[in-house]
C-alpha positions as a printed Julia matrix, in Angstrom:
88×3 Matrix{Float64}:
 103.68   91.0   131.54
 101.74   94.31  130.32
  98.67   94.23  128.8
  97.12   96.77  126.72
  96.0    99.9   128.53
  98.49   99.48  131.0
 101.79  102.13  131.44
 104.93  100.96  129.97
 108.48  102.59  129.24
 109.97  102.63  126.43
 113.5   101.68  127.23
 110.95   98.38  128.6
 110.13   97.76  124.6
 113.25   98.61  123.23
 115.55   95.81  121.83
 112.57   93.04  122.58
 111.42   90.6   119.58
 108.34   91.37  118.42
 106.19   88.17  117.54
 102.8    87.49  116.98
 100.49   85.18  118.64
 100.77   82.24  116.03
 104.79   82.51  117.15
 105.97   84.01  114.44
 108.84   86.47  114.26
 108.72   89.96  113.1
 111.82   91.57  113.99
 113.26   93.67  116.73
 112.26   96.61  118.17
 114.22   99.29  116.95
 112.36  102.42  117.75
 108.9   103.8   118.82
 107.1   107.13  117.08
 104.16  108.58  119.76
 102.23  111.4   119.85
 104.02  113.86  121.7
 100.9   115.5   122.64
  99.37  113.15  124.73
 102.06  110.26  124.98
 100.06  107.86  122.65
 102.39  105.59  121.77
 101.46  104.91  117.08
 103.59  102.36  116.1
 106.78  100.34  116.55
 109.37  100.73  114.21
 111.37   97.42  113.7
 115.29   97.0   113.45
 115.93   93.8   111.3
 112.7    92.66  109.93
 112.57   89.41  109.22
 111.27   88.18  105.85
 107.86   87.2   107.12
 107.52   91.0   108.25
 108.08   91.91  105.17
 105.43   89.82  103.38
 103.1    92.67  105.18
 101.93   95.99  103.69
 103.84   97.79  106.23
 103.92  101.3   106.63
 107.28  102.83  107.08
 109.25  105.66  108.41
 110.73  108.14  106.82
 113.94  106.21  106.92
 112.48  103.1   105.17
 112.1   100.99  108.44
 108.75   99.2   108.69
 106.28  100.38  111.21
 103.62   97.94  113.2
 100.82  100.08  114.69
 101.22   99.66  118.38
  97.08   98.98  118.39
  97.99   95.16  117.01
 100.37   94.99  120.78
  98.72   92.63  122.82
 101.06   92.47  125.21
 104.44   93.04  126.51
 106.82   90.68  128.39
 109.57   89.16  126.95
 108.68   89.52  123.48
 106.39   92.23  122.34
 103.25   89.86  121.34
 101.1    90.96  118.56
  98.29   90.28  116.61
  98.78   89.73  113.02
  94.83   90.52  112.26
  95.08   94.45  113.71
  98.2    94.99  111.34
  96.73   94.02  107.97
């Protein structure tokens, strides 16, 4: 499992269910935006939200796809684990 700070690839997030710690599902994900700068990685764009994703004020992409900032990732194993209170 990755934790936050540590290096991960992005084909490693890709395609995982994003949850958040009370087990609840947000969607998959579908995409990742980073700073191309310094390799920052901003937010995770979901593929298929789920209705409880979309009870959020999500930001989205330019495509209409909602966008969790990758600060609410907590960690990164199986499911991409995040933390509802850093997305509202």
């Amino acid at each position: 499992m990755v934790t936050k700070g540590e290096r991960v690839q992005s084909k490693n997030i890709l395609g995982k269910t994003v949850v958040s710690k009370a087990g609840k599902t947000f969607g998959i994900v579908g995409d990742i935006i980073f700073e191309t700068k310094t390799g920052e990685l901003i937010y995770i764009v979901l593929k298929n939200p789920t209705p409880y994703a979309m009870n959020f004020d999500l930001q989205k992409d330019e495509k209409g796809r909602l966008q969790i900032p990758f600060s609410a990732v907590v960690a990164i194993g199986d499911y991409v684990l995040v933390a509802e209170e850093d997305i509202l």
